[in-house]
N, C-alpha and C positions, 0 to 999 in steps of 0.2 A: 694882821699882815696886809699889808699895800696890794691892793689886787693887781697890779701891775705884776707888782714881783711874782704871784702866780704864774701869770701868764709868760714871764720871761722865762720863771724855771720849766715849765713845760714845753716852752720850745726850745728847751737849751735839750729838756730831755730825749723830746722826740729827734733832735736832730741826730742824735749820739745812737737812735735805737736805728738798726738796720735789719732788712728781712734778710734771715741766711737761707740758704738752700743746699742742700746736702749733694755734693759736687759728685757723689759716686751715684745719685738715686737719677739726676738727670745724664751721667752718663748713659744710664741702660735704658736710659727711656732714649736718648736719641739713637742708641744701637737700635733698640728693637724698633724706630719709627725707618731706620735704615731699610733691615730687615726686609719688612714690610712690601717696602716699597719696592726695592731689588727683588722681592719675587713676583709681584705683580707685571715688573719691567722682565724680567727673563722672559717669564711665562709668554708674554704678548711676541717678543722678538721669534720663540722656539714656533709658536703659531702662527706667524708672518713668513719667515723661512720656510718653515715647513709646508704651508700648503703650497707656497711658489716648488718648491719641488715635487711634492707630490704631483704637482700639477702639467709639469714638463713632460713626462710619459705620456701621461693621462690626453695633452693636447697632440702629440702627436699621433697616437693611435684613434683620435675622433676623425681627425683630418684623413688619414689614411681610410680607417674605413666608410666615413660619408663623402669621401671625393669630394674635400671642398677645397674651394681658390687656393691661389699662391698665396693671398694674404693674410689666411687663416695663423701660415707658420712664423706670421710678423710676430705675436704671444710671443712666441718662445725665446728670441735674445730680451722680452721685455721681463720675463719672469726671471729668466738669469741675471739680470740685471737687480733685481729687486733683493734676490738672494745675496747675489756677490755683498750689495753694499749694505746690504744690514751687517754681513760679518766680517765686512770690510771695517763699518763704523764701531761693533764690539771689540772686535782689537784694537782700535786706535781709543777709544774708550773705555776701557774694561770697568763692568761693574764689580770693583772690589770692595768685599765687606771690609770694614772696621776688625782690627785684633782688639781683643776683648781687654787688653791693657794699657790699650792706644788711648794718650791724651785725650779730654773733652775738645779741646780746640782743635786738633787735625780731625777729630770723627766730626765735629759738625761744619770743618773745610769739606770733605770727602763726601758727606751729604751734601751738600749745595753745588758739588761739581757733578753728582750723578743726575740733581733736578736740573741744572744749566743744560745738561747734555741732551735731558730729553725734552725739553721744551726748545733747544734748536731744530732737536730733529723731527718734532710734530709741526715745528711752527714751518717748516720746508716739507711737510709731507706731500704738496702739489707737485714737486718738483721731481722726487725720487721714487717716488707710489705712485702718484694716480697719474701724473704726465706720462708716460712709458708704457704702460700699458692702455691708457686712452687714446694713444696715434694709432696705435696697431689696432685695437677694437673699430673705430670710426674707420680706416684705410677697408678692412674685411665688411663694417656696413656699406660704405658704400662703394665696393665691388660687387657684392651683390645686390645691391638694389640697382647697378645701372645690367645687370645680368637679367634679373627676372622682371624689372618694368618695360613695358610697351611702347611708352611714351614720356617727354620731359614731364609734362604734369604728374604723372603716376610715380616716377623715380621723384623727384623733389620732395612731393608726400611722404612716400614712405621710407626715405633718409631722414628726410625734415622729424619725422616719429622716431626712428633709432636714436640720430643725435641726439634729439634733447631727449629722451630717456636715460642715455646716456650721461649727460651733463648734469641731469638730475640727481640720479645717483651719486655721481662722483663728488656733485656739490656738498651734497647732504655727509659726505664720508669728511669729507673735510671742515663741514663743520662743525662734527660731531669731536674733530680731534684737536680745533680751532678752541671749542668750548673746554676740554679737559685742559686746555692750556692756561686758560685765564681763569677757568672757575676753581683748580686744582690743582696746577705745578707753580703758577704764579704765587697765589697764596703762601704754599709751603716754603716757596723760595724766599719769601718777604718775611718772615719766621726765621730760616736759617741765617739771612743777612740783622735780623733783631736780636737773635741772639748772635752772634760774633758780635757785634756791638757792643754787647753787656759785658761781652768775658775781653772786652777792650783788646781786640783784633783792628776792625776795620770799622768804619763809618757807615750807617746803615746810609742807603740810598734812599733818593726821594721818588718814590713809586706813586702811582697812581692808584685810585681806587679799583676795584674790583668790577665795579658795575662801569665804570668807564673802558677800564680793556676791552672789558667784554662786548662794550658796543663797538667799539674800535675795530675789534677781530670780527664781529658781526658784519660790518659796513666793509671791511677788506675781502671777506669773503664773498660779497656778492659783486662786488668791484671785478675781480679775479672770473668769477664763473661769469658770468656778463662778457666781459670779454672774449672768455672761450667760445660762449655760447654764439655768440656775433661772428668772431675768425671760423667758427667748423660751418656755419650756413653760406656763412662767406664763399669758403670752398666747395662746399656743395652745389651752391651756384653755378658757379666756375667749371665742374666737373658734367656737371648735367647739359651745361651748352656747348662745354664740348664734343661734349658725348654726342648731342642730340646735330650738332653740325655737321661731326666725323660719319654719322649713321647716314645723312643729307646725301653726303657727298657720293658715300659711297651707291646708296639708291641711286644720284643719278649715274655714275660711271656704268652701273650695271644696265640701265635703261640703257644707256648709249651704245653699248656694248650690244646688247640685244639688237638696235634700230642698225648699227653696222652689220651684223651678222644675216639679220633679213635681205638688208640690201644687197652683200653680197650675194646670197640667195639668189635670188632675185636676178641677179645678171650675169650666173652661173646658169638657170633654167635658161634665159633668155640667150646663150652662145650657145647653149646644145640646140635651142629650139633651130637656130639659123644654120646648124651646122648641119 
């Protein structure tokens, strides 16, 4: 036989031969990757919520018994805040499991709108998390440090040390949720739009690599805290020559006030003396 004809029947074969997949075996494999993930996502929301309310007693009763500033109780609309819109955003996105009889196509829609939902709202967590409760933190650093410093020198120091403590922190919170976004929901999500592809839904998108997001969100993160970090010295600035003017002013009014008070003195004695 003509080796040709080999090779033509076997690619007549292989075209004909297709890999099946047993449509109920990958149902329950994207239920249970559902699953999964919807308890990792409760679990994190129920511990987000919760300490922000624990936390609301807990801050008022510090403040009351250590007698500290007005701006101490800036926290508290910020932690209400953190609470309302987390369970503001579960109702408006509920994480609803997959019924156990529910098509393979609407369960891996339903997965891909729960990974969309949370990679929006990690990828804004500057904005609803750590912005809110970092005005109010920074506004209470530095009330008390223009309280307990001497001098602008001493007050800019030890602001300048809170802030960026501060921003350090917060940076590092947000990168840490910058990273689960590119190294972990992205991924997943580029998975559920490859398969909807397959089961001929929709057109898989043209995504990027994984190590490029990730620099991407790396370089936007420090874009982001840089800035912060620049506007809060900014204001610190600002705050401290005020401070240190208003304090100016006021020394000399009270000299002044003293240099009238003698002189009156002074020619008070001086009418008794001639009277």
């Amino acid at each position: 036989m003509d080796p040709d004809k080999y090779q033509q029947a076997w690619q007549a074969q292989s075209a004909r031969t297709q890999m099946t997949v047993d449509a109920d075996l990958l149902l329950k494999e994207v239920q249970r990757n559902q699953h999964h993930f919807r308890a990792i996502i409760i679990r994190r929301d129920f511990v987000e919520v919760g300490v922000a309310l624990l936390l609301l007693p807990l801050w008022i009763f510090l403040g009351i018994k250590i007698s500290t500033p007005w701006t101490w109780y800036l926290a508290i609309p910020a932690l209400a805040w953190i609470a309302g819109f987390m369970l503001w955003f579960r109702m408006r996105h509920p994480q609803v499991p997959s019924a156990p009889d529910q098509p393979l196509l609407l369960c891996v829609k339903n997965s891909l709108t729960q990974v969309e939902d949370q990679i929006w709202l990690l990828r804004n967590v500057f904005w609803w998390y750590l912005l809110p409760p970092g005005i109010s933190i920074l506004a209470f650093f530095a009330h008390v440090t223009l309280l307990t410093s001497q001098t602008w020198v001493e007050a800019f120091c030890a602001g300048g040390l809170l802030f960026g403590f501060l921003v350090g922190v917060y940076g590092f919170i947000d990168y840490i949720n910058q990273r689960a976004v590119s190294l972990d929901l992205e991924p997943r999500r580029q998975e559920l739009l490859a398969l909807l592809t397959r089961l001929g839904d929709e057109p898989i998108e043209e995504g990027v690599t994984t190590s490029a997001t990730w620099r991407a969100e790396i370089s936007s993160v420090f874009k982001r805290w840089f800035i912060c970090a620049v506007v809060c010295f900014a204001i610190l600035i600002v705050i401290v020559v005020t401070r240190t003017n208003t304090g100016s002013t006021n020394v000399e009014s009270d000299r002044k006030s003293e240099t009238q008070n003698l002189v009156h003195t002074a020619i008070d004695a001086v009418m008794c003396e001639l009277v």
